[in-house]
C-alpha positions as CSV (number, residue, x, y, z in Angstrom):
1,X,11.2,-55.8,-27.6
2,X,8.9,-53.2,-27.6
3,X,9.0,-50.9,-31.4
4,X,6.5,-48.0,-29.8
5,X,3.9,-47.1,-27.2
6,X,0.2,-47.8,-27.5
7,X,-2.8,-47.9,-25.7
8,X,-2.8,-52.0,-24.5
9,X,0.6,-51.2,-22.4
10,X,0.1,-52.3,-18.2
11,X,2.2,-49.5,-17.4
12,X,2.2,-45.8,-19.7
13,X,4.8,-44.4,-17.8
14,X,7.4,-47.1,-18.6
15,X,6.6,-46.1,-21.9
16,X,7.0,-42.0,-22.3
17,X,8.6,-41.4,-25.1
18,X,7.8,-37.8,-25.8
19,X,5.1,-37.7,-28.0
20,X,2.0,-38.0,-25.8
21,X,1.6,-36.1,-22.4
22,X,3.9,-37.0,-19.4
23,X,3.3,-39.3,-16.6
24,X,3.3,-36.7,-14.3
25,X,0.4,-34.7,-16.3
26,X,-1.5,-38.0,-16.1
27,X,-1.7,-38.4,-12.7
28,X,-2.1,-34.6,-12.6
29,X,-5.5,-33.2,-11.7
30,X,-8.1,-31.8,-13.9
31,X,-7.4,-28.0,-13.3
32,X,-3.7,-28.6,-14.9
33,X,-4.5,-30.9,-17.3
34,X,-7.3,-27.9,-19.0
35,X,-4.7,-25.2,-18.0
36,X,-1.4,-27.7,-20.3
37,X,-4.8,-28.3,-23.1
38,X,-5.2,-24.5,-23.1
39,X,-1.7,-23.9,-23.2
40,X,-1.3,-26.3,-25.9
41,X,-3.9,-24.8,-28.1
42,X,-3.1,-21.3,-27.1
43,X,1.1,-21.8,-28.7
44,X,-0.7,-24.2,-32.1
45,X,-3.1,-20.7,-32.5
46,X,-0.6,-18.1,-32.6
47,X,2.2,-20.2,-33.7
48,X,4.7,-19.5,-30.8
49,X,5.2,-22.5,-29.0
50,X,7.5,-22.0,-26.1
51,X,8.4,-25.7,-25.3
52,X,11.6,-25.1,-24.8
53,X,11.6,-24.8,-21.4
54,X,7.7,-26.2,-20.4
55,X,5.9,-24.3,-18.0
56,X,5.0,-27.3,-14.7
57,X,2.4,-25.2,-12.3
58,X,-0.5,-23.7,-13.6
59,X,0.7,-20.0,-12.8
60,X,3.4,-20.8,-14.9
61,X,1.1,-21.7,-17.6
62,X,-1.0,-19.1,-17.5
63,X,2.0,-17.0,-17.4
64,X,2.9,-18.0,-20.4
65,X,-0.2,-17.8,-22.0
66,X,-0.2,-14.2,-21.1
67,X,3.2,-14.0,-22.7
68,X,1.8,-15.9,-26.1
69,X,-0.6,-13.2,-26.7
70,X,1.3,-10.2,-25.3
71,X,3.5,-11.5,-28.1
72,X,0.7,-12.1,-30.4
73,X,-0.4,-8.5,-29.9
74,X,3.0,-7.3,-30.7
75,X,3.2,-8.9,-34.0
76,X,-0.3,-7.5,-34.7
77,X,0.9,-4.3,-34.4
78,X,4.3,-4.6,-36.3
79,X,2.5,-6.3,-39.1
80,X,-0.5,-3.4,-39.3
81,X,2.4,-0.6,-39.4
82,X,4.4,-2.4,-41.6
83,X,1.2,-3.1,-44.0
84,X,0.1,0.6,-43.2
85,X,3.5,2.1,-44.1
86,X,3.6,0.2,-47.7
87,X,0.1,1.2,-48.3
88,X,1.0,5.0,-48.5
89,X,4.4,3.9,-50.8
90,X,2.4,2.3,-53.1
91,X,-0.5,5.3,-52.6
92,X,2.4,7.6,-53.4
93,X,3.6,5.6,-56.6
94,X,-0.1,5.2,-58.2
95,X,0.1,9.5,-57.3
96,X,3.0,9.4,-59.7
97,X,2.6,7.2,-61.8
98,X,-0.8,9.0,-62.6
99,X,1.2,12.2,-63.4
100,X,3.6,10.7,-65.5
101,X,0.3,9.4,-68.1
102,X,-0.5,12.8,-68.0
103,X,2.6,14.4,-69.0
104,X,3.0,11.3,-71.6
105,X,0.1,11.9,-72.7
106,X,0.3,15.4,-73.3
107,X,4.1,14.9,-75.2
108,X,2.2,12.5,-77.1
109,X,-0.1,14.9,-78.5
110,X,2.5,17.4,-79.2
């Protein structure tokens, strides 16, 4: 029997086991194999890989490349408010903090 796929099988398709692309994307045509590359590359980039249910046309996939950085964009902007909103709490804590040297310092000197 057969313990995996490689490259010196007579027949690829008999051997699809998940972990390369599909028969049907091999006998697909150039356009939709650069739009599944893109796609690919696009999810690995921003870490949201939607291969749950895998996009089959190339609208879909450019669809949901749209999607990936619609979503990307989103957690930009979470991620800068977020980062924006603990910069002034920690702004405001070095504000008091500074203060309360001061005022040590001054009870020190008393």
């Amino acid at each position: 029997g057969t313990t995996g796929c490689n490259i010196y099988d007579d027949d690829p398709a008999a051997c699809d086991d998940g972990w390369g692309p599909s028969s049907e994307l091999q006998a697909a045509g150039l356009r939709d194999k650069y739009a599944v590359a893109f796609l690919w590359g696009a999810s690995l980039m921003t870490c949201l890989v939607p291969f749950d249910v895998e996009p089959t046309t190339t609208g879909q996939v450019a669809l949901t490349v749209g999607g990936l950085f619609v979503g990307l964009f989103i957690n930009i902007v979470t991620i800068a408010a977020a980062t924006a909103a603990l910069q002034t709490l920690d702004a405001k804590r070095g504000h008091v903090l500074k203060r309360l040297e001061l005022i040590r310092g001054f009870l020190a000197r008393s």
